[in-house]
N, C-alpha and C positions, 0 to 999 in steps of 0.2 A: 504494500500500500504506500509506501514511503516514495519508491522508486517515480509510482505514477502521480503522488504530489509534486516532488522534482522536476519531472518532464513537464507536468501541468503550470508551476512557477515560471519554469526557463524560457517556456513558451509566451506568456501572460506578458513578462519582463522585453521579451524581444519585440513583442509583437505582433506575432503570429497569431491565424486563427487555428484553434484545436477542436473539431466537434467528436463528439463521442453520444452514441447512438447503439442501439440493438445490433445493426448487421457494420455498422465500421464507416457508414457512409454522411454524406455532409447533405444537411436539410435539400432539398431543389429549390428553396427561393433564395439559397442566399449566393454571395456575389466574391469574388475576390476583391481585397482593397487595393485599388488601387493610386498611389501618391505620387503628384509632381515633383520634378526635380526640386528643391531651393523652395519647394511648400512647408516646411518645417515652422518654428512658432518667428513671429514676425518679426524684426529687424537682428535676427542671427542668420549667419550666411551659414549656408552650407560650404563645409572645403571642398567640397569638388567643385564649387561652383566658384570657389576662389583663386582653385588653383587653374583652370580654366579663364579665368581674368587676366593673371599673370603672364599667361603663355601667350594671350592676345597681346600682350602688353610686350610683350620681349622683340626685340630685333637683332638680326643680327650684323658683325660688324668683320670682315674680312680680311681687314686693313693688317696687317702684320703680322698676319698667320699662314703656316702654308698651305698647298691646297693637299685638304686630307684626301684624294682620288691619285694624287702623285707619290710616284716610289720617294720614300726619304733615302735608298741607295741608286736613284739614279739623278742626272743632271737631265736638262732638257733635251740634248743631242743625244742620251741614251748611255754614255759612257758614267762608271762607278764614280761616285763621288770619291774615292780614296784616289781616283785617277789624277781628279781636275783640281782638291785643293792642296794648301799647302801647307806647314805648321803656322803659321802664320795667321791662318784663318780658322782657329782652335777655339778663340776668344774673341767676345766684343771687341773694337777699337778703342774704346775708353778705359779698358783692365789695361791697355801696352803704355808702357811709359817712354817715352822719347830719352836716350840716353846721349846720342853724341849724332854730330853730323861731320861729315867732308866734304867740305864744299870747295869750288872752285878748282876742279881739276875739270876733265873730260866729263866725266859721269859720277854726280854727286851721289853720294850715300849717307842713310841714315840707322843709325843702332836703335833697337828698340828690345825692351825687357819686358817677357811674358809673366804674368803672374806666379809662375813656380819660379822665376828669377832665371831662365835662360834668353840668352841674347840671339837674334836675329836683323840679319843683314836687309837693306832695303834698296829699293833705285827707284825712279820714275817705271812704272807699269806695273811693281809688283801688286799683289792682291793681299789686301789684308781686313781681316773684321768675319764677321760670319756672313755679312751683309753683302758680300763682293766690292769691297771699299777697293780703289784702286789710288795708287799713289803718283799725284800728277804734276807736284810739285815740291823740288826742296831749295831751300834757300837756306842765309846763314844761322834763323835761329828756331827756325819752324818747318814741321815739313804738314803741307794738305794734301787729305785723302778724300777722295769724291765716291758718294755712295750715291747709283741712281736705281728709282724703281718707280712703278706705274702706278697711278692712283685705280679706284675702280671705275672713274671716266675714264681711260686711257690716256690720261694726262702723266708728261714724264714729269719726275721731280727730281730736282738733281741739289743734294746736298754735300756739300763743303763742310768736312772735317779741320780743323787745324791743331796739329799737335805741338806744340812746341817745349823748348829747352827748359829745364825746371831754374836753371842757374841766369839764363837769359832775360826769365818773364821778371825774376826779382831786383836784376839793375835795372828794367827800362820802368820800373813802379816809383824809383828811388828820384 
């Protein structure tokens, strides 16, 4: 008897209708209930109905992600990324510190220090940044690296890095 109070509770509680009759079967006049979505008592939202809100509400934004449909091991020409970059392109352009430059010879070079503290050589063209930043300019106390990419108009934007000397930037303050 305990068990069919229980059953009879859990049902009461849920909400559900129970009928119990001679052969096991449910009156003929009666109806299942039927309830609207967000019909619940009046100014409590239902969370489906909220979270539903939300999801209208979200956009999305594409801008500096890559495209999840493309291989992360391949480049656009099809060849292994371990092909095409280089240590150099390990780390953002802002982890590298500019350490020393040579300037005024044939083909100027610039030192730069990776955040595990080893050194790498540079020239006009090389690639550095994860960004395909490319190094287009060195001079006596700065060297710029130009990163370009497509907006989602297909508009180009072409940003101008300038890294310069740590010893350099604090005489020209003075």
């Amino acid at each position: 008897m305990t068990r069919i109070a229980g059953v009879l509770a859990l049902c009461v509680l849920s909400g559900c209708e129970f009928f119990i009759s001679g052969e096991g079967d449910a009156p003929a006049d009666s109806k299942p209930a039927v309830v609207a979505p967000g019909a619940g008592a009046p100014g409590k939202r239902d969370p489906i109905d909220e979270a539903i809100a939300r999801q209208e509400e979200y956009s999305y934004n594409p801008i500096g992600k890559r495209d999840p449909f493309r291989s992360f091991l391949n480049t656009a020409d099809g060849r292994k990324v371990a092909e095409t970059s280089s240590p150099l392109q390990k780390y953002e352009i802002d982890q590298y510190q500019l350490v020393g430059i040579i300037w005024g010879v044939e083909r100027s070079r610039a030192l730069v220090q990776d955040p595990e503290g080893v050194g790498h050589v540079m020239e006009i063209g090389t690639y550095i940044g994860k960004n395909w930043g490319k190094v287009t300019q060195i001079n006596s106390s700065e060297v710029v690296v130009t990163e370009e990419f497509q907006t989602m108009e297909g508009e180009l934007v072409v940003n101008n890095i300038n890294m310069t000397l740590p010893g350099v930037a604090d005489r020209s303050k003075k």
